[in-house]
Phi, psi and omega in degrees: 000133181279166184271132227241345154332107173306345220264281199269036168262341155289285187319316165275000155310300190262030153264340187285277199315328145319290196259052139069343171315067194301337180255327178292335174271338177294318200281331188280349190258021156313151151349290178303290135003280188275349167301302200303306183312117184288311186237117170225359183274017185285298185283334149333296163308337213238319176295322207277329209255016162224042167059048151256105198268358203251330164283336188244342140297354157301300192309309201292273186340303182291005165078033175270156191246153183272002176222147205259355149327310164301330207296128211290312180326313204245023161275321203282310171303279153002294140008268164297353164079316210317333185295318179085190169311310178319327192031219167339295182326315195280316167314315196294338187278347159270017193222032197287330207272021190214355169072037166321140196254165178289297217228154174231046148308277216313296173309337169292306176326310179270348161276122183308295175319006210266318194313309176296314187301335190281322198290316181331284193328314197286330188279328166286348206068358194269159202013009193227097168300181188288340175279350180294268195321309176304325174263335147306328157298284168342307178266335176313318204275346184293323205268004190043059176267105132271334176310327203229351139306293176311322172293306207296352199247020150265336192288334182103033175279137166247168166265152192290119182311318169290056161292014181282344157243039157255359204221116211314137172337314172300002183239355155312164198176183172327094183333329188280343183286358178240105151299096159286357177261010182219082185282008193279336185287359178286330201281258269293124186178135183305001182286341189264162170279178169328306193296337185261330165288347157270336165307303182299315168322308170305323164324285189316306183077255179231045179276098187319118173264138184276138168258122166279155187249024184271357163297332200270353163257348192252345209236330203338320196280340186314127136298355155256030175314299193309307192301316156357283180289328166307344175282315188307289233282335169299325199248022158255181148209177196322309176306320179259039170226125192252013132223098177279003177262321179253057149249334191266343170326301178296297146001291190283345183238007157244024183068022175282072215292340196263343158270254246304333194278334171248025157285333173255022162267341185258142188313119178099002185271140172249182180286270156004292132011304184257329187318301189300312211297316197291304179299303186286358124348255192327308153346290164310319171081060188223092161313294211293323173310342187283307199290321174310294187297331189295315172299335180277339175304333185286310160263051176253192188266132170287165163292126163271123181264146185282148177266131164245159199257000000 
């Protein structure tokens, strides 16, 4: 007979899912089972990051969840006013004893093993709603998960078009840069590594990406910062680079002739601009960026200063 305790129909759900038991967890997870059961999203989580793809579509199918929000128990609770003030607090506190979570993205995110088990899921529909999958993409590209990024936006994981409260202060911006048809230029930022910044570039397409200038204060000491930004900076242009004197700068004193060369294709560029990039060229002993810069210059614009009386 299953055990109809929520508590302890959990603890035995997740010693069946520890030790790979597939038939203990389908009989605790009957009609009757999976009624009681309040919190699945421990053993659910621990089938997916520790690669049992046979467990964790059992787990998926039988509707268990990775945000305890789904959990139908504690929509019914939520519901029902009965949580009082406490709300979400107080259920998790009764489940203290396994360190219950709101949500286990984060543990998915960080398992090398999460992959196989995300693609199963994602090719049945089973357990991973479209918001699972959206915040699971999201934090996969923070965590530099490319791996288990590219399975969800092969599985058809999208990012949430309002990405703007997910996402660190430094990739907040300008109004004109949030592109709705493209919400991957929000993921871009030198905080992330190369592989994952060519990856957001594959999103992106062909979509103007923002250079920030709050980067050249937040990343400088990165030893890839220059390289980084040489992957961006083709795909920004004047309008969305908000210091274009310390993007060619940086660019120009780490030898980077091929951004700089299309960093000076864009429109609107002055002499005072190019000035610092042109010392740090010359500094380095990278002729040829020097020489690069030195031709744009000639045609560039001066800046004109307001006179004042």
């Amino acid at each position: 007979m299953v055990e109809s305790n929520p508590i302890d129909l959990e603890k035995a759900l997740f010693t069946a899912v520890e030790s790979h038991d597939l038939e203990a967890a389908e009989a605790l997870l009957s009609d009757d089972g999976r009624t009681a059961l309040e919190l699945t999203g421990r053993c659910f989580a621990h089938a997916i990051t520790h690669g049992n793809t046979e467990m964790a579509l059992l787990l998926g199918r039988a509707g268990c969840c990775l945000n305890v929000l789904d959990e139908p128990a504690v929509v019914a609770l939520l519901e029902s006013g009965e949580a009082g003030m406490r709300g979400l607090v107080g259920f998790l506190q009764r489940y203290r004893y396994c360190k219950a979570q709101r949500t286990y993205y984060l543990s998915v995110v960080q398992a090398p093993a999460s992959v196989e088990p995300v693609r199963a899921l994602l090719a049945q529909g089973a357990g991973l709603t479209t918001h699972d999958q959206a915040e699971l993409l999201s934090l996969s590209i923070r965590q530099d998960n490319v791996e288990l990024a590219r399975c969800l936006v092969e599985g058809g994981a999208q990012l949430i078009e309002d990405i703007h409260d997910a996402v660190p202060d430094d990739l907040l911006g300008k109004a004109g840069v949030r592109n709705a048809h493209s919400p991957w230029v929000e993921q871009l930022s030198p905080q992330s590594g190369k592989e994952t910044i060519l990856f957001v570039l594959e999103q992106v397409g062909d979509a103007p990406c923002p250079v920030r200038a709050a980067w050249f204060k937040l990343y400088f000491r990165d030893p890839l910062f220059a390289d980084k930004l040489a992957l961006i900076a083709p795909h920004s242009n004047a309008a969305l680079c908000e210091d274009t004197a310390a993007l060619l700068e940086t660019l120009a004193r780490a030898g980077h002739a091929r951004a700089i060369e299309s960093v000076l294709t864009w429109d609107g560029l002055d002499v005072d601009a190019c000035a610092p990039a042109l010392a740090a060229a010359q500094d380095a002993g990278h002729i040829q960026i020097a020489a690069a810069l030195l031709e744009r210059m000639h045609t560039c614009t001066f800046r004109i200063e307001p006179l004042s009386f």
